[in-house]
PyMOL Python script that loads the backbone (N, CA, C, O; Angstrom):
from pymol import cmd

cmd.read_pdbstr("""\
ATOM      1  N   UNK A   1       0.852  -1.179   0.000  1.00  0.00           N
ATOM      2  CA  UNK A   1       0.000   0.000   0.000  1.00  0.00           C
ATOM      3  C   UNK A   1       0.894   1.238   0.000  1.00  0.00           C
ATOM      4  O   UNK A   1       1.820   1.401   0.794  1.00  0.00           O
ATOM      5  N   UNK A   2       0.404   2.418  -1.321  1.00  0.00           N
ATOM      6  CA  UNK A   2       1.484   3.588  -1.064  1.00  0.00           C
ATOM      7  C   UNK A   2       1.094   4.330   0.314  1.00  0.00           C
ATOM      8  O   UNK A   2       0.160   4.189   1.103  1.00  0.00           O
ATOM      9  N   UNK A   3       1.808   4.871   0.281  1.00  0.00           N
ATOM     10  CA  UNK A   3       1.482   5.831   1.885  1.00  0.00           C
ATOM     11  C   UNK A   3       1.299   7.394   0.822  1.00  0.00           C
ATOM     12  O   UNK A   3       2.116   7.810   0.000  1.00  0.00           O
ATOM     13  N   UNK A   4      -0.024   7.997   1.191  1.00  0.00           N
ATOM     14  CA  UNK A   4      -0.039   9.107   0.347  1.00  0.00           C
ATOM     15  C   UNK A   4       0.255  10.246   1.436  1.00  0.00           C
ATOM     16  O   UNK A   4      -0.591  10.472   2.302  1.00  0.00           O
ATOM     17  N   UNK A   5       1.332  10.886   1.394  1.00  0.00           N
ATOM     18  CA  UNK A   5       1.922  11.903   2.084  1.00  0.00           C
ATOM     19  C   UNK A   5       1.095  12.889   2.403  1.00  0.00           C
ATOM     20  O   UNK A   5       1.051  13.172   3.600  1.00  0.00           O
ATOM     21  N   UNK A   6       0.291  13.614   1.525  1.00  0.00           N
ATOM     22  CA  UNK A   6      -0.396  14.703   1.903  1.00  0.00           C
ATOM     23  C   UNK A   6      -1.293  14.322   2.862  1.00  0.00           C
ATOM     24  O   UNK A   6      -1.888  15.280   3.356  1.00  0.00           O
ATOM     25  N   UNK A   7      -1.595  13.244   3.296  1.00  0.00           N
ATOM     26  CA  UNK A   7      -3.138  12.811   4.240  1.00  0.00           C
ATOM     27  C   UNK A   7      -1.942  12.455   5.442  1.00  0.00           C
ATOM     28  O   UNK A   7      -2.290  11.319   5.762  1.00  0.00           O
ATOM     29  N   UNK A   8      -0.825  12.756   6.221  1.00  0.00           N
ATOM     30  CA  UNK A   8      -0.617  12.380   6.927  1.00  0.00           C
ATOM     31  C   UNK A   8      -0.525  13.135   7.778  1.00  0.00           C
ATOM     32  O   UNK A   8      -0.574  14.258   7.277  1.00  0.00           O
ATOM     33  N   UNK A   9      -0.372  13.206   9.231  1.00  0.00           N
ATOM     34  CA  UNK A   9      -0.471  13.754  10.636  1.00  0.00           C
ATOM     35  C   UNK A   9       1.147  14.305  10.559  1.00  0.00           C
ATOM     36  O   UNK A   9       1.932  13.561   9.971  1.00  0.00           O
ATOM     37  N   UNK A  10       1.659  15.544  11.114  1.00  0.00           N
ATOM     38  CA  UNK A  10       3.173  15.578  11.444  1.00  0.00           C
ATOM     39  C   UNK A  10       2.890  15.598  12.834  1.00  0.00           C
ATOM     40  O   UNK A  10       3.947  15.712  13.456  1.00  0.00           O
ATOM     41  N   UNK A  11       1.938  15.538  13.551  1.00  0.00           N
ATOM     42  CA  UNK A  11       2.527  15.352  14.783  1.00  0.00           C
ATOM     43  C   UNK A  11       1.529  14.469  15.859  1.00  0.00           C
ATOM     44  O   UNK A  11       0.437  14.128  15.405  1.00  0.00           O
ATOM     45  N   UNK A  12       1.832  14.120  17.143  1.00  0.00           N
ATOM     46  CA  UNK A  12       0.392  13.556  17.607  1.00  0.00           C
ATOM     47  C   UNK A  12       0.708  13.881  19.328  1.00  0.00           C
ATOM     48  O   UNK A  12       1.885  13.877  19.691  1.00  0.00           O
ATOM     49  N   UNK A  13      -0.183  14.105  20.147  1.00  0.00           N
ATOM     50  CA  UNK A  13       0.023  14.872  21.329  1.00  0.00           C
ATOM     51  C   UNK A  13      -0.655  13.197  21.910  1.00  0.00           C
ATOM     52  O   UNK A  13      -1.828  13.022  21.581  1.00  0.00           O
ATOM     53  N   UNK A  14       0.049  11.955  22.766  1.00  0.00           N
ATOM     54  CA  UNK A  14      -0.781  10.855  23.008  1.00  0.00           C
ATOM     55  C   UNK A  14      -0.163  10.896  24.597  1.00  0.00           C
ATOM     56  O   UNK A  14       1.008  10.748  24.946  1.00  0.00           O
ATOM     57  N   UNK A  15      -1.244  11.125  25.348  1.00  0.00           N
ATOM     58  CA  UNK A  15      -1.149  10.776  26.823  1.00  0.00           C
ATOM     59  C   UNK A  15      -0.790   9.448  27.021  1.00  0.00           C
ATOM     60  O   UNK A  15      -0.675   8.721  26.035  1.00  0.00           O
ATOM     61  N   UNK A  16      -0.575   8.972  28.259  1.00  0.00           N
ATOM     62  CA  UNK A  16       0.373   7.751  28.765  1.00  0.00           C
ATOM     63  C   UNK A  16      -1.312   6.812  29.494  1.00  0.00           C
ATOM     64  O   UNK A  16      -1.758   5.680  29.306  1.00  0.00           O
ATOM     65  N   UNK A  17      -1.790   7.984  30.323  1.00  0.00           N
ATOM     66  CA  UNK A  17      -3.186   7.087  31.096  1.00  0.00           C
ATOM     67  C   UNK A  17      -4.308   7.582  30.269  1.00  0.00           C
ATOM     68  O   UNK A  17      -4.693   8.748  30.176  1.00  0.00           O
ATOM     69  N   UNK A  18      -4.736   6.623  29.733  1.00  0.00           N
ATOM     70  CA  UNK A  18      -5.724   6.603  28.697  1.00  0.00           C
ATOM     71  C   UNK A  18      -6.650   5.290  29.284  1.00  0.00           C
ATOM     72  O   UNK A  18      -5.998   4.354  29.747  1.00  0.00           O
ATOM     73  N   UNK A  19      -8.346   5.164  29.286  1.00  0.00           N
ATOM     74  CA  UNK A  19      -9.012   4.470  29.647  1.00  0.00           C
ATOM     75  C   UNK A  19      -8.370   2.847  29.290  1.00  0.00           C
ATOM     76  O   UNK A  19      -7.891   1.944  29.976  1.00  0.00           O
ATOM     77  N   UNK A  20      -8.593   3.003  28.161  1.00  0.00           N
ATOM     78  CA  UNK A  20      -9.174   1.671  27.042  1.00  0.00           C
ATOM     79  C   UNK A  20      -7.660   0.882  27.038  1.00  0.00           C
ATOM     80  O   UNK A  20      -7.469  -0.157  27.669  1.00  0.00           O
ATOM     81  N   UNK A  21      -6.560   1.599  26.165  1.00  0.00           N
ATOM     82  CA  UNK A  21      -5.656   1.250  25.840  1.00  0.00           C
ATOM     83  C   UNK A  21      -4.713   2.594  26.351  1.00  0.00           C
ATOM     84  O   UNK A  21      -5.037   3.777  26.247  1.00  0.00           O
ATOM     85  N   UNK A  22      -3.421   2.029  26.945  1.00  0.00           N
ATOM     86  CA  UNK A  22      -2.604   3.315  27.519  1.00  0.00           C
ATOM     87  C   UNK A  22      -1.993   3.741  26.540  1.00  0.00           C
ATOM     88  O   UNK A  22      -2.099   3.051  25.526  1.00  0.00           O
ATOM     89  N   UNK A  23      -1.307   4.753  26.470  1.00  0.00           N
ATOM     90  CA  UNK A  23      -0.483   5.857  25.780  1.00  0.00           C
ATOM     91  C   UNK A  23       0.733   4.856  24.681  1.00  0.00           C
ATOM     92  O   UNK A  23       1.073   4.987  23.505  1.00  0.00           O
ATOM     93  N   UNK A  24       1.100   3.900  25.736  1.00  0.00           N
ATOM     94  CA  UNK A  24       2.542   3.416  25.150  1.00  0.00           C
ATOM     95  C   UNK A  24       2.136   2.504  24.324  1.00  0.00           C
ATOM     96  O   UNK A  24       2.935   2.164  23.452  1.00  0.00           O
ATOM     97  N   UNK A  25       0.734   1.828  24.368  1.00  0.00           N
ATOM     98  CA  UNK A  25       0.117   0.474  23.809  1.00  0.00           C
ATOM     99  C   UNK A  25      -0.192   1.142  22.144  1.00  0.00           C
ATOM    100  O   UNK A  25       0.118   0.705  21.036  1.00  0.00           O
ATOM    101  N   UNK A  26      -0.796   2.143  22.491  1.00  0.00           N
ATOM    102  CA  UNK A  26      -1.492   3.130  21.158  1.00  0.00           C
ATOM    103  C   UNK A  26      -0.668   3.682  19.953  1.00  0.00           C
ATOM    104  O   UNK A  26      -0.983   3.941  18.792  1.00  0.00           O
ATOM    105  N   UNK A  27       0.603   3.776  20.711  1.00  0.00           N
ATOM    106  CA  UNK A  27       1.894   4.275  19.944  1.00  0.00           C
ATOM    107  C   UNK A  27       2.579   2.975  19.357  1.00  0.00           C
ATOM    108  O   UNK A  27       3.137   2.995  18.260  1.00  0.00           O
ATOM    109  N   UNK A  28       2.505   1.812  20.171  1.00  0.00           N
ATOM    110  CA  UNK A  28       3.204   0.457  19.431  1.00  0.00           C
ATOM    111  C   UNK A  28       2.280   0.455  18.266  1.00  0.00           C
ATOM    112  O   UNK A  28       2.793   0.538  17.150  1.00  0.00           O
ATOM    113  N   UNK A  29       1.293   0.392  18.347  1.00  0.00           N
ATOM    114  CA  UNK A  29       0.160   0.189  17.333  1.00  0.00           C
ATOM    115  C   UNK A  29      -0.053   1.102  16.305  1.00  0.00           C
ATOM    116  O   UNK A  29      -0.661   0.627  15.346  1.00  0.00           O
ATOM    117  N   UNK A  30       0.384   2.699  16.191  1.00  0.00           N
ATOM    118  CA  UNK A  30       0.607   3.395  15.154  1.00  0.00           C
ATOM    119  C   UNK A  30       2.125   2.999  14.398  1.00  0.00           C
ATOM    120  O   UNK A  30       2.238   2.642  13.225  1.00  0.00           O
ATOM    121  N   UNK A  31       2.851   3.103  15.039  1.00  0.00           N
ATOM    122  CA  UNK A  31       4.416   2.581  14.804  1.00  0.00           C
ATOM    123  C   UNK A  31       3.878   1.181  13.747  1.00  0.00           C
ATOM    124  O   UNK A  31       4.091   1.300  12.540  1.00  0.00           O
ATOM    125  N   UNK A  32       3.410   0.305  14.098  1.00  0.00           N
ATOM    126  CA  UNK A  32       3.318  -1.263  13.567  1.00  0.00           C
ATOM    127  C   UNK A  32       1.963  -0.639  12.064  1.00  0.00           C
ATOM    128  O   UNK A  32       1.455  -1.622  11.525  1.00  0.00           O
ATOM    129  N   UNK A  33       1.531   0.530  11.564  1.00  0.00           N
ATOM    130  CA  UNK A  33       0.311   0.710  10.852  1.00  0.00           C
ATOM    131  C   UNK A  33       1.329   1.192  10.276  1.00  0.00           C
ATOM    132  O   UNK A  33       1.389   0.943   9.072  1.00  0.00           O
ATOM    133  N   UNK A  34       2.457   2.017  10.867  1.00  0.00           N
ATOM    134  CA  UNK A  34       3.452   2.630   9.793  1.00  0.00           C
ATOM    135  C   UNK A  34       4.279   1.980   9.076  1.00  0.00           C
ATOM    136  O   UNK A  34       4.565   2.140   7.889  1.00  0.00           O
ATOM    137  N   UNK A  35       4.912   0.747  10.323  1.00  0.00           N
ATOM    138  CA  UNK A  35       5.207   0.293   9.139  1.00  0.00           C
ATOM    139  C   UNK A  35       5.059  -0.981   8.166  1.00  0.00           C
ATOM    140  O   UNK A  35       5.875  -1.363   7.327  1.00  0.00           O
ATOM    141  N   UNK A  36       3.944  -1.483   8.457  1.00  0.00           N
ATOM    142  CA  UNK A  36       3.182  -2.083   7.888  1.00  0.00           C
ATOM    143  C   UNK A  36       2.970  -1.232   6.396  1.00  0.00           C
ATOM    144  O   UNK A  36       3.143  -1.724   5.281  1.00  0.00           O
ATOM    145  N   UNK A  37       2.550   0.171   6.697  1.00  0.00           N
ATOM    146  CA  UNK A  37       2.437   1.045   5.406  1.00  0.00           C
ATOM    147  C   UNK A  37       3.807   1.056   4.497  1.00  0.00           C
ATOM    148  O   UNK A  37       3.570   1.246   3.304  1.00  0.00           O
ATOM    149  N   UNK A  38       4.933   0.920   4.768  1.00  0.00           N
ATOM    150  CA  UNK A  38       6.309   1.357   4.521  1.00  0.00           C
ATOM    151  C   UNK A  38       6.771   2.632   4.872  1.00  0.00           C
ATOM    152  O   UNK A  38       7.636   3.277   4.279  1.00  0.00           O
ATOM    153  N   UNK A  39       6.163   2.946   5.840  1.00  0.00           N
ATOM    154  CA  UNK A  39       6.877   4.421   6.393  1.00  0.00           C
ATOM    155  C   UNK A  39       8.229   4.225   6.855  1.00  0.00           C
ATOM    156  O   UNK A  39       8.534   3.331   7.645  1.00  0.00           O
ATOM    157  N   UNK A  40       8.902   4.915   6.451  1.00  0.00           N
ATOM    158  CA  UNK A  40      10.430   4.834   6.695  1.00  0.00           C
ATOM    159  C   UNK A  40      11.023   5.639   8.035  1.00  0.00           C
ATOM    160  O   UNK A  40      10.300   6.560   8.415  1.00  0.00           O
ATOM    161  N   UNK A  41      12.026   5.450   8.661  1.00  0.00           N
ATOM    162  CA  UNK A  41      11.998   5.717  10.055  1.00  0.00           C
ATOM    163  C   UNK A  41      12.826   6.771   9.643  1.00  0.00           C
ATOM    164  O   UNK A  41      13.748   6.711   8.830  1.00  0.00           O
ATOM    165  N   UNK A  42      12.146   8.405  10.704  1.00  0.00           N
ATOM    166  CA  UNK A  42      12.675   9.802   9.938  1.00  0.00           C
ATOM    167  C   UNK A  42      11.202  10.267   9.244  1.00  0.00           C
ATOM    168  O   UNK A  42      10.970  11.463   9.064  1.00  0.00           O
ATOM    169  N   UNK A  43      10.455   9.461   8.957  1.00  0.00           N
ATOM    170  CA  UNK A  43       9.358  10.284   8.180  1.00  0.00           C
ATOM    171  C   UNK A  43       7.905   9.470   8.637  1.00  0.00           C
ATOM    172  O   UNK A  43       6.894   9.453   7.934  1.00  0.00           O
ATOM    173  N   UNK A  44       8.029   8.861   9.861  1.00  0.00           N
ATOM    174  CA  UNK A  44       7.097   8.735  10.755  1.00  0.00           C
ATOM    175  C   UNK A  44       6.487   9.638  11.320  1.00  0.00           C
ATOM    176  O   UNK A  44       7.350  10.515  11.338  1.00  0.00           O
ATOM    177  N   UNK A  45       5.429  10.145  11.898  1.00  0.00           N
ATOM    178  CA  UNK A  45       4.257  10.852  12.668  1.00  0.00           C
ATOM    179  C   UNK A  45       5.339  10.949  13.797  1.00  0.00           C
ATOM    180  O   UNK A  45       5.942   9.988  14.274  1.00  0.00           O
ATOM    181  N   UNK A  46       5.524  12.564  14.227  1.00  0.00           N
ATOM    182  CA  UNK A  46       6.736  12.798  15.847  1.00  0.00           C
ATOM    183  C   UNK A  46       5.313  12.557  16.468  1.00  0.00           C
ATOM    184  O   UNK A  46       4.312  12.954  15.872  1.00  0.00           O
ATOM    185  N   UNK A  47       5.251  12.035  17.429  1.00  0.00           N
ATOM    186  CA  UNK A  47       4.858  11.447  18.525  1.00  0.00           C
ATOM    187  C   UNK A  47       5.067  12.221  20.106  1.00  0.00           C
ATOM    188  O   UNK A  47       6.168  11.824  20.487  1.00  0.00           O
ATOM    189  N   UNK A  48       4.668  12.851  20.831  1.00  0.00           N
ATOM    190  CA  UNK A  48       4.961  13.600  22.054  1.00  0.00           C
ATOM    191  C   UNK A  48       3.818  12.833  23.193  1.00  0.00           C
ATOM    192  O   UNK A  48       2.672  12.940  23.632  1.00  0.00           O
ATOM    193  N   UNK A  49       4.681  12.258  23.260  1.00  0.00           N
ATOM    194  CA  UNK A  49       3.871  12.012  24.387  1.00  0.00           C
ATOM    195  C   UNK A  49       3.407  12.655  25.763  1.00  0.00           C
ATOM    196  O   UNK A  49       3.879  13.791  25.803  1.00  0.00           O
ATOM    197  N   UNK A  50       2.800  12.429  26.705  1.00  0.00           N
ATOM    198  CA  UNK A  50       2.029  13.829  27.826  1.00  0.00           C
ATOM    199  C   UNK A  50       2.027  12.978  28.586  1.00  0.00           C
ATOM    200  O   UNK A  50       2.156  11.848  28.115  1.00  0.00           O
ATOM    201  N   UNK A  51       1.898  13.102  29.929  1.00  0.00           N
ATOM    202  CA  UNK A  51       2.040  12.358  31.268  1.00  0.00           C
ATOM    203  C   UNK A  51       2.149  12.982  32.727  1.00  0.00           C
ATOM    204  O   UNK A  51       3.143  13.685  32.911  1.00  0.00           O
ATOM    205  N   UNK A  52       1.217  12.815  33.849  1.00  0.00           N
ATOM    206  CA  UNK A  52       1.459  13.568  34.546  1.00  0.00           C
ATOM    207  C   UNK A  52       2.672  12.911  35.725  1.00  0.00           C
ATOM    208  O   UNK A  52       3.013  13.394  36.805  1.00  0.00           O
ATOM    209  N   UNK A  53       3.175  11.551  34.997  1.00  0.00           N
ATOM    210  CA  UNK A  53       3.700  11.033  35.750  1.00  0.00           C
ATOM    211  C   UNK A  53       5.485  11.371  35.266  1.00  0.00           C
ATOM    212  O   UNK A  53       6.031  11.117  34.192  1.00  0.00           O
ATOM    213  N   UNK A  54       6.027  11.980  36.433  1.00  0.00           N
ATOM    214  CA  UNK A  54       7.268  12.387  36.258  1.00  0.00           C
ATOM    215  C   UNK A  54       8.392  10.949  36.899  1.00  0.00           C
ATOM    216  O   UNK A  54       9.087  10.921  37.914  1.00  0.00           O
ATOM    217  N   UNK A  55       8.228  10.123  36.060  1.00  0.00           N
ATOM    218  CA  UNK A  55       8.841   8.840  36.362  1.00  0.00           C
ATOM    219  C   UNK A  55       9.817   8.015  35.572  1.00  0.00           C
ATOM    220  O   UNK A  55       9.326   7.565  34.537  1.00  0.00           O
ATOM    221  N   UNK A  56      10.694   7.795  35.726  1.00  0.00           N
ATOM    222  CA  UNK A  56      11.929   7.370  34.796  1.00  0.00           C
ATOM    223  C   UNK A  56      11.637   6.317  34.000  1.00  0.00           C
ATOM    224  O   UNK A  56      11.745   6.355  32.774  1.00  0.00           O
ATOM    225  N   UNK A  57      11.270   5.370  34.629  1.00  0.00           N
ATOM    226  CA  UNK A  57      10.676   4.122  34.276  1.00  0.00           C
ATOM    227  C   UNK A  57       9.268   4.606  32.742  1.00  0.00           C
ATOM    228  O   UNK A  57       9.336   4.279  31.557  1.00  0.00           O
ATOM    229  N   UNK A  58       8.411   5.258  33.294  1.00  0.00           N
ATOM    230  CA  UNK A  58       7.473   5.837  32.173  1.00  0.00           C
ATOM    231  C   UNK A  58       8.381   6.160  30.904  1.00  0.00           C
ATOM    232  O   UNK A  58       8.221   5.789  29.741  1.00  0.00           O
ATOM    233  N   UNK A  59       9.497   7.051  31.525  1.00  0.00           N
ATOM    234  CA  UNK A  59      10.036   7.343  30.072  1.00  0.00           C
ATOM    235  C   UNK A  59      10.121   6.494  29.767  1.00  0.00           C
ATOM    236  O   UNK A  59       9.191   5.895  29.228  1.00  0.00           O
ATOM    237  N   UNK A  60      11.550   5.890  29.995  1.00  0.00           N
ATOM    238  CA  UNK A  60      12.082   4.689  29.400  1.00  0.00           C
ATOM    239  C   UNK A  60      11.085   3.907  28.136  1.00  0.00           C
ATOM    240  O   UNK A  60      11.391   3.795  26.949  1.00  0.00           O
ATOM    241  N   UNK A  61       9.915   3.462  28.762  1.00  0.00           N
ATOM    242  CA  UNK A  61       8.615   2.545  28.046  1.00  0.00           C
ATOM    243  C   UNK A  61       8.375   2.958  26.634  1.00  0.00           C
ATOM    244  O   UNK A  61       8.156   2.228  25.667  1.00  0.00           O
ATOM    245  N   UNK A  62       8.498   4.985  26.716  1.00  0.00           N
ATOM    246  CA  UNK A  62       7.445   5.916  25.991  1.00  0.00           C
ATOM    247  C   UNK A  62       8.868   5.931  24.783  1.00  0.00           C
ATOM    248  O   UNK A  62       8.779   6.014  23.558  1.00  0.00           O
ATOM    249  N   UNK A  63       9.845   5.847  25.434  1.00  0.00           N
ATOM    250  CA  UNK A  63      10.598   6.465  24.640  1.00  0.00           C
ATOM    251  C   UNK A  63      11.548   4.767  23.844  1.00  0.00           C
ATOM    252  O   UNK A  63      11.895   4.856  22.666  1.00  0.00           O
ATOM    253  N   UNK A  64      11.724   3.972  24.301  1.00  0.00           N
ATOM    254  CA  UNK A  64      12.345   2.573  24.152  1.00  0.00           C
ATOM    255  C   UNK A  64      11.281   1.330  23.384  1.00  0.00           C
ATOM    256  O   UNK A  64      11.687   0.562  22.512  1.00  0.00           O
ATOM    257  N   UNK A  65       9.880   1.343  23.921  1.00  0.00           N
ATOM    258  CA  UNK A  65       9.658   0.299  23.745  1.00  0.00           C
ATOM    259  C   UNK A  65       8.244   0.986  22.936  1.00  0.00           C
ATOM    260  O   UNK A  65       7.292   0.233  22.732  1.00  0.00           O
ATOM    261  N   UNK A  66       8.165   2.437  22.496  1.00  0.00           N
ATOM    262  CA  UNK A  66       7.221   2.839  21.978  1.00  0.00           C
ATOM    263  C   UNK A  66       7.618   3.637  20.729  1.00  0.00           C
ATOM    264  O   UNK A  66       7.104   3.730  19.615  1.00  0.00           O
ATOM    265  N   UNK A  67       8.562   4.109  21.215  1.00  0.00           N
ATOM    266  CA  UNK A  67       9.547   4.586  19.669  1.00  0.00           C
ATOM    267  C   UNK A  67       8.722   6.493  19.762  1.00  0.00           C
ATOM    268  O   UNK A  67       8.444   7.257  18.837  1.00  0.00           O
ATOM    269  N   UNK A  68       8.554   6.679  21.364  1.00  0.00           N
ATOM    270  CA  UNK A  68       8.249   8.023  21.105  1.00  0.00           C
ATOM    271  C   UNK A  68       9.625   9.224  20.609  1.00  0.00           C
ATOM    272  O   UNK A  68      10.820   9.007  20.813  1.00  0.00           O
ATOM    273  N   UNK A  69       9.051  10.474  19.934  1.00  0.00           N
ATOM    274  CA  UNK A  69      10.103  11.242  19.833  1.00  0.00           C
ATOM    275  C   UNK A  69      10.346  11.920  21.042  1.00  0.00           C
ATOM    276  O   UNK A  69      11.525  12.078  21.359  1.00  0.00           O
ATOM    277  N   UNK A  70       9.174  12.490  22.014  1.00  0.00           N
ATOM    278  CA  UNK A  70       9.615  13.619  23.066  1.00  0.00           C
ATOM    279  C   UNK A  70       8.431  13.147  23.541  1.00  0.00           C
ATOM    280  O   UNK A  70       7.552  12.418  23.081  1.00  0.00           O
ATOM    281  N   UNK A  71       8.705  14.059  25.156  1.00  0.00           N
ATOM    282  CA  UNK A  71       7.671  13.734  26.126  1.00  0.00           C
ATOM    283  C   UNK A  71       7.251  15.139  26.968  1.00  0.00           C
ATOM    284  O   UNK A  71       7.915  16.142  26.705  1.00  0.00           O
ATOM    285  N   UNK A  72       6.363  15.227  27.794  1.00  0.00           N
ATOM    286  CA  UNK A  72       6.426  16.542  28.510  1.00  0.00           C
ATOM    287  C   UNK A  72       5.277  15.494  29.659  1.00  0.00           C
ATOM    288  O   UNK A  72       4.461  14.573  29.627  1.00  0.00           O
ATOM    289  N   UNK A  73       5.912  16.383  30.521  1.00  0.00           N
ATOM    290  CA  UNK A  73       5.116  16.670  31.793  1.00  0.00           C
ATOM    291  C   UNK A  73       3.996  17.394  32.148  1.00  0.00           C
ATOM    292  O   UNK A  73       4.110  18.610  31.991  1.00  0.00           O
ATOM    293  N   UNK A  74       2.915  16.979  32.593  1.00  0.00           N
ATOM    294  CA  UNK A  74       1.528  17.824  32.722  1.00  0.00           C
ATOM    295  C   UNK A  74       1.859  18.921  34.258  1.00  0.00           C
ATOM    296  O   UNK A  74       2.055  18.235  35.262  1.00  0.00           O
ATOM    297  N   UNK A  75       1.891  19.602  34.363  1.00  0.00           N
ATOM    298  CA  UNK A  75       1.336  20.526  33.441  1.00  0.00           C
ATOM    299  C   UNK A  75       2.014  21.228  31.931  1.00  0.00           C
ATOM    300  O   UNK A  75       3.025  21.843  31.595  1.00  0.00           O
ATOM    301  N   UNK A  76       1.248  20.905  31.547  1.00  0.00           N
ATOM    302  CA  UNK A  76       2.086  21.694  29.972  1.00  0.00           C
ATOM    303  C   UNK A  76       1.923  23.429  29.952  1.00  0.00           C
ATOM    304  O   UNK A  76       0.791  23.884  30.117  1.00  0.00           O
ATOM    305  N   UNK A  77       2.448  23.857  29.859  1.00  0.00           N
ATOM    306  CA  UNK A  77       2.538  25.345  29.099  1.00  0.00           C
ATOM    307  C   UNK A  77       2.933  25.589  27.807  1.00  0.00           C
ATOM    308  O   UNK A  77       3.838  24.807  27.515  1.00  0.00           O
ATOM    309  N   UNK A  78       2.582  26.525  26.665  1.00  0.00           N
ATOM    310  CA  UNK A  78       2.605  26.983  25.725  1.00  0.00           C
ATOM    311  C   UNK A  78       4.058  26.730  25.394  1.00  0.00           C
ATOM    312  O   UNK A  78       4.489  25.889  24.605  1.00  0.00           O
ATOM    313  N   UNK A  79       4.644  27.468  26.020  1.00  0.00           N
ATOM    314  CA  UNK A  79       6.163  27.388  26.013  1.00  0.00           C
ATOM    315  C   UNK A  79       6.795  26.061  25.537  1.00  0.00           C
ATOM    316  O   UNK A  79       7.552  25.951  24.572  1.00  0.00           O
ATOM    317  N   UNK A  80       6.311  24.913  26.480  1.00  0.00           N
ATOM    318  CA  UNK A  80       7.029  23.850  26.193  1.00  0.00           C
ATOM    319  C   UNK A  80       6.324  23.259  24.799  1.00  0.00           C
ATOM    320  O   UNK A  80       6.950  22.718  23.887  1.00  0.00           O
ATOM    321  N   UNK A  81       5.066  23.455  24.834  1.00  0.00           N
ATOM    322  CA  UNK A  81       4.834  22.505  23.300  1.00  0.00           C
ATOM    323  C   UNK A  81       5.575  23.358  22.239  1.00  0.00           C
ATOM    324  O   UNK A  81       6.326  22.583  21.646  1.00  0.00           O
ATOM    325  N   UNK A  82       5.700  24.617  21.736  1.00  0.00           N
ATOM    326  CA  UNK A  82       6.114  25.232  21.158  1.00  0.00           C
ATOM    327  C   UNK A  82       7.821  24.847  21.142  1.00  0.00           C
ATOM    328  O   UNK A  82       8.241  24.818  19.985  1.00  0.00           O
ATOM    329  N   UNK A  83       8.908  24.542  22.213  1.00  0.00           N
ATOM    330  CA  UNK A  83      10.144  23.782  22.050  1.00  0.00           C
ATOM    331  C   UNK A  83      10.435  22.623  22.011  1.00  0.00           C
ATOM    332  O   UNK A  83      11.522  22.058  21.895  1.00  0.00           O
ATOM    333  N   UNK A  84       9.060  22.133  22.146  1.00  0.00           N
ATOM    334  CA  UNK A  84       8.833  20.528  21.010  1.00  0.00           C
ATOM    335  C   UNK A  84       8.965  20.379  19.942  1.00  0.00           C
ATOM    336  O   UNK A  84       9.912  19.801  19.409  1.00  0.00           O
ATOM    337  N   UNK A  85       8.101  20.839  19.452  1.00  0.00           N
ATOM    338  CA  UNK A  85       7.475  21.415  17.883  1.00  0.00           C
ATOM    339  C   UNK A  85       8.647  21.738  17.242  1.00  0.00           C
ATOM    340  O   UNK A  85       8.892  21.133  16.199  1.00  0.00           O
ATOM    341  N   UNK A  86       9.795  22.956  17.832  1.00  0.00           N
ATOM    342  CA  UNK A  86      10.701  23.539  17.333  1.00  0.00           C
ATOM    343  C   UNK A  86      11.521  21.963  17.282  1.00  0.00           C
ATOM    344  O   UNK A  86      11.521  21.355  16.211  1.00  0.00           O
ATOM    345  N   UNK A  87      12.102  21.455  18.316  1.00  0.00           N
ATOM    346  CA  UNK A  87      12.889  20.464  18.278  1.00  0.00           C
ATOM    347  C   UNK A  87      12.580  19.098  17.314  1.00  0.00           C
ATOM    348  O   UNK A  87      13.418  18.217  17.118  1.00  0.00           O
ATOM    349  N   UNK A  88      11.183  19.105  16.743  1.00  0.00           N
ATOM    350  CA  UNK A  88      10.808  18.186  15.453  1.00  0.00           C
ATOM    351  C   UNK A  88      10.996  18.984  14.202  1.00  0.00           C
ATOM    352  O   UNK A  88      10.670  18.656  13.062  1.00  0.00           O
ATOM    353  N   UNK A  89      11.543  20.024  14.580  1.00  0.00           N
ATOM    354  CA  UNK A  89      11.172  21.144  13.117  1.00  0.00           C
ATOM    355  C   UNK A  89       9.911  21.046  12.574  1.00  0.00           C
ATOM    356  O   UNK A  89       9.547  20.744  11.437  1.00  0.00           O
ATOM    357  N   UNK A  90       9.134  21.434  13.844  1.00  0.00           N
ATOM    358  CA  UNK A  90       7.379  21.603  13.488  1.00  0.00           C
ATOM    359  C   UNK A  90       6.671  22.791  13.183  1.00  0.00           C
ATOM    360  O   UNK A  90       5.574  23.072  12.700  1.00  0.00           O
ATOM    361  N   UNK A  91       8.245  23.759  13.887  1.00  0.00           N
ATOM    362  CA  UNK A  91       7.476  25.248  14.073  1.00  0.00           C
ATOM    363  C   UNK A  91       8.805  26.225  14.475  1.00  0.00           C
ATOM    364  O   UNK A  91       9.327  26.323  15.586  1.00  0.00           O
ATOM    365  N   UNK A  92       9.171  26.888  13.270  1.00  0.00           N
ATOM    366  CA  UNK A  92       9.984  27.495  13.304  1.00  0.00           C
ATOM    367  C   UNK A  92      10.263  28.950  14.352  1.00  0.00           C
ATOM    368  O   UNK A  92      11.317  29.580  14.267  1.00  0.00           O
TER     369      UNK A  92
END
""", "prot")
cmd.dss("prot")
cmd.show_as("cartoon", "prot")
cmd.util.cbc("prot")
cmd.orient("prot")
């Protein structure tokens, strides 16, 4: 299946505690649609994950076993999504 570029997401804001399925489960599962699609790694959906849990271990999961790009801490401020964004080259 081609992957048609213009219909794709550049970015996705996915919390960690989520009802149904958690944050890190949701992200294995976009990761595995990508590349199932042939999305090539570098031109995957940046991924930020949100969490109010300031815990090493969380990273580790979000960032190792989920293939997130960045993470932030709740509370978020403007500030920080904006030196996300910058740091994906989302927002100059």
């Amino acid at each position: 299946m081609a992957v048609d570029e213009s219909n794709r997401y550049n970015v996705i804001f996915l919390d960690i505690m989520m009802p149904n399925v958690d944050g890190i489960e949701a992200l294995k599962r976009i990761r595995a649609i990508e590349k199932k699609q042939g999305v090539l790694p570098g031109h995957q959906v940046k991924v930020i994950m949100t969490t109010a849990l300031d815990d090493p271990k969380t990273v580790i999961l979000a960032y190792y076993l989920g293939g997130a790009d960045s993470y932030l801490v709740k509370p978020i401020t403007k500030n920080n999504v904006e030196e996300e964004l910058r740091k994906a080259n989302l927002l100059s």
